[in-house]
N, C-alpha and C positions, 0 to 999 in steps of 0.2 A: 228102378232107375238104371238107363246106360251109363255108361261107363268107361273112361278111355285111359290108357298108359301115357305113364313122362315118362322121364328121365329122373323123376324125384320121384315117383309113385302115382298112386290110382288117384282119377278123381270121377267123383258121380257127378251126375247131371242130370237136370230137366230140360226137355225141348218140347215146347208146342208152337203151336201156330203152322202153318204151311212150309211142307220140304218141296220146292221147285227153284228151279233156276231163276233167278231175276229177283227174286223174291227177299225184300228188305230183312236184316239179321239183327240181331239186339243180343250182344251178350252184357251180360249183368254180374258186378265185380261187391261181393257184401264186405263187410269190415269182420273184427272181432269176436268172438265167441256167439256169433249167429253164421245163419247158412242161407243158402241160393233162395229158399220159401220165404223170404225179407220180402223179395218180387214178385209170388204168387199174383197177387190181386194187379197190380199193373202188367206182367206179361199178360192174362187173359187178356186183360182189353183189350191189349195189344196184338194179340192171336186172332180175335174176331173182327178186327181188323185189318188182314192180311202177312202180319206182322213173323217172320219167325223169332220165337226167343228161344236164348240158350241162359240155363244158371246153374251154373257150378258150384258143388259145395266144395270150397276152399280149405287147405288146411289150417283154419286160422283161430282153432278151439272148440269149435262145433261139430266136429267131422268127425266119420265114424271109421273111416280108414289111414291107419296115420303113413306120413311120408316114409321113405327109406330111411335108414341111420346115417348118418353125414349131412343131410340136405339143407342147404342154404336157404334160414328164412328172412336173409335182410329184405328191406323193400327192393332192392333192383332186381334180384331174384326171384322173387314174388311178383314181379313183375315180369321176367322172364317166364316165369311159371305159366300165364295168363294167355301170353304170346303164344307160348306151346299150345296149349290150350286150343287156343284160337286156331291155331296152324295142321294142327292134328285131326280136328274138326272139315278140314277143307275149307275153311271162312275167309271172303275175305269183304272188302269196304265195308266194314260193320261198326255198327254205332255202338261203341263202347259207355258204358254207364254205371256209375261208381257212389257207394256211400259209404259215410265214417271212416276208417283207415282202408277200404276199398275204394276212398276215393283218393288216396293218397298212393293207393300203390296205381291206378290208373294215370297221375300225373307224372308216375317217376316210368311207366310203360311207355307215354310220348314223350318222353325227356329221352328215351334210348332208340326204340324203334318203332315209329307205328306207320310201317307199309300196309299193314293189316286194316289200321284203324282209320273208316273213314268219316267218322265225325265219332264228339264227345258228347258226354251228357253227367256234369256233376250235380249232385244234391248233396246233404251239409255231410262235410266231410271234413277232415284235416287238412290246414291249410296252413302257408306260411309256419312260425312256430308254432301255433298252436296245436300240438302233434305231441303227444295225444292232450285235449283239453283237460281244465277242471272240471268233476274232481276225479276223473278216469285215471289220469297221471298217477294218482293214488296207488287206484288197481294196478295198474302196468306195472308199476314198480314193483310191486308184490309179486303179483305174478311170474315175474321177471323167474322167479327161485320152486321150481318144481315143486317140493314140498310144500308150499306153502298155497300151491292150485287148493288142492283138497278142502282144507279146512276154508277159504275163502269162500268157495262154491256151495259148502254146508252152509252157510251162515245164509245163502239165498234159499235156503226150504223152506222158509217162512212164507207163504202165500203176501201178506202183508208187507215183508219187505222189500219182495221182488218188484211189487207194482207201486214200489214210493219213490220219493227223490234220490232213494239210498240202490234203488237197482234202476229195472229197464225203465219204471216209471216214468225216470226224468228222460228218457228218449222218446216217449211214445204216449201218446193220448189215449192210442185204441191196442190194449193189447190181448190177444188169444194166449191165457195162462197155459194149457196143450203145449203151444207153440211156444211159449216161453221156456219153459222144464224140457223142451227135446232138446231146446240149444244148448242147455245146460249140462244134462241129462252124459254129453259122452266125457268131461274133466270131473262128472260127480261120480262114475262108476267105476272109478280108481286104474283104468287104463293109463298106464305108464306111460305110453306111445305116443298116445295124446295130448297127455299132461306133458310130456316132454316136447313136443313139437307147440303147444301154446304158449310155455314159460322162452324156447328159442326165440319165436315170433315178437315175443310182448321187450326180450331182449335191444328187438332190433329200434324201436322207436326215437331219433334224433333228430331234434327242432331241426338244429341248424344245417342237414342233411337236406331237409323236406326245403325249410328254406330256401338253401342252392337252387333248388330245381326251379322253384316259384322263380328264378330270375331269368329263367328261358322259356317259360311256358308261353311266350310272345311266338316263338318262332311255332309253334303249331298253330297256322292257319286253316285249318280245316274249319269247318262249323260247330260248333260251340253253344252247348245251352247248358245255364246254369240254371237248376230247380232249387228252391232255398226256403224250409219251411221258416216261417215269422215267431215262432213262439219257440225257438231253441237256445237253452240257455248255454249249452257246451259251444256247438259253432254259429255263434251267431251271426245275425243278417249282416254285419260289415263286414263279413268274408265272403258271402254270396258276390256280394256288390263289389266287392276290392276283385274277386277272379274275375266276375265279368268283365269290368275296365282290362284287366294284363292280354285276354285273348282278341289279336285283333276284327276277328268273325264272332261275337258271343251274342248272344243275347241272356237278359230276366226274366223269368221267371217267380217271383214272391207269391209264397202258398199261404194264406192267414193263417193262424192258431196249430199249425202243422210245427212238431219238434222237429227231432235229428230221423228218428225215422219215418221222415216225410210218405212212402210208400203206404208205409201201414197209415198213416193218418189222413192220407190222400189221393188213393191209388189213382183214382179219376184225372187228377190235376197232372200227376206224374206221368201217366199215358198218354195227355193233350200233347202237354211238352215235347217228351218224347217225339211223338204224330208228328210233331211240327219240323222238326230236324230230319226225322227220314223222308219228308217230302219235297227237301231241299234238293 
């Protein structure tokens, strides 16, 4: 995978789709202790359809090179982060697209600056307070305390518990066990670095922060589509439906039986979406 320098450290990436000029960009913002392959199945479509995509794997638990020492993982920073990203890239009117606390750091990105950003695209994500949902809150909190990654992370070796209500289960209908153990695989192998840049991150999580912002998200007029799987019990459909209303350019989206990670349980639906925004 390439690879580009911050100012906080390295981050990898996947690009497919078409490098020319003119040619529509999609970068993709994952949440928590997963990485940029959340997108796999919807960047393709999206590649064979003209599409270029970018997915970064974030330092946000899953990631195999951790930030520099000092580095600021609140959300506006993380959001700064992203900007860079983007900027370092040469990118620019690109349709920015976010889930779970990726889609929370992408609203605190147009909350500060999105010259870069020329349309949005959330799926269930954190929203208003509910930042981070039940019963994640749990995890976070825990996480919160380095020491206490470790043993958390053991307790998901179970095959069985990973795929129930009690791990990714209750995110995802369709999951690739593989792909599950990688994301987990770099806070299970006792890197400090990591564990310590996850426990900062899970630090940063503040309703009433995430809140504030939800009461400006009106002033980004750009185009706006929210994808909202129907069968999410963390953020459920009255948040899809309540963002849609605040952006005054938005439209719905509603995926049946898809949870929180709409992607994996819908890649098809997600790239329509998607389709439809960058043809604006």
């Amino acid at each position: 995978m390439p690879d580009v320098r911050l100012n906080q450290g390295t981050i990898r990436y996947r690009a497919v789709g078409p490098d020319a000029p003119g040619t529509p960009t999609v970068v993709f913002v994952h949440g928590l202790l997963v990485d940029g392959r959340l997108w796999d199945g919807v960047a393709d479509r999206l590649a064979a359809q003209g599409v270029r995509c970018i997915q970064p794997n974030l330092p946000l638990g899953a990631h195999e090179l951790p930030m520099d020492p000092g580095t600021d993982f609140s959300f506006p920073a993380m959001a700064k982060l992203v900007n860079e990203f983007i900027d370092a890239l040469k990118l620019s009117d690109v349709t920015l697209v976010g889930n779970d606390s990726g889609g929370a750091i992408c609203q605190f990105l147009i909350d500060t600056d999105h010259s870069r950003i020329g349309r949005l695209v959330l799926t269930n994500c954190d929203a208003y307070t509910n930042f981070p949902p039940y019963p994640f809150n749990v995890l976070v909190k825990v996480a919160r305390h380095q020491a206490a990654i470790g043993p958390l992370m053991a307790s998901m070796r179970s095959k069985r518990l990973r795929h129930s209500d009690l791990g990714v289960g209750l995110l995802a209908n369709h999951l690739d066990d593989d792909l599950v153990v990688s994301w987990m695989q770099p806070t299970m192998s006792g890197d400090k670095a990591i564990r310590r840049d996850t426990a900062l991150f899970c630090a940063e999580f503040d309703p009433a922060e995430l809140d504030a912002v939800s009461t400006r998200l009106g002033r980004f007029d750009k185009p706006v589509k929210i994808i909202w799987g129907q069968a999410d019990r963390c953020f459920k459909p009255e948040y899809g439906r309540r963002l849609a209303k605040v952006f005054p350019n938005a439209s719905l989206t509603e995926v049946p039986n898809a949870k929180t990670f709409v992607a994996l349980d819908n890649p098809g639906a997600v790239a329509d979406g998607i389709m439809e925004l960058v043809s604006v």
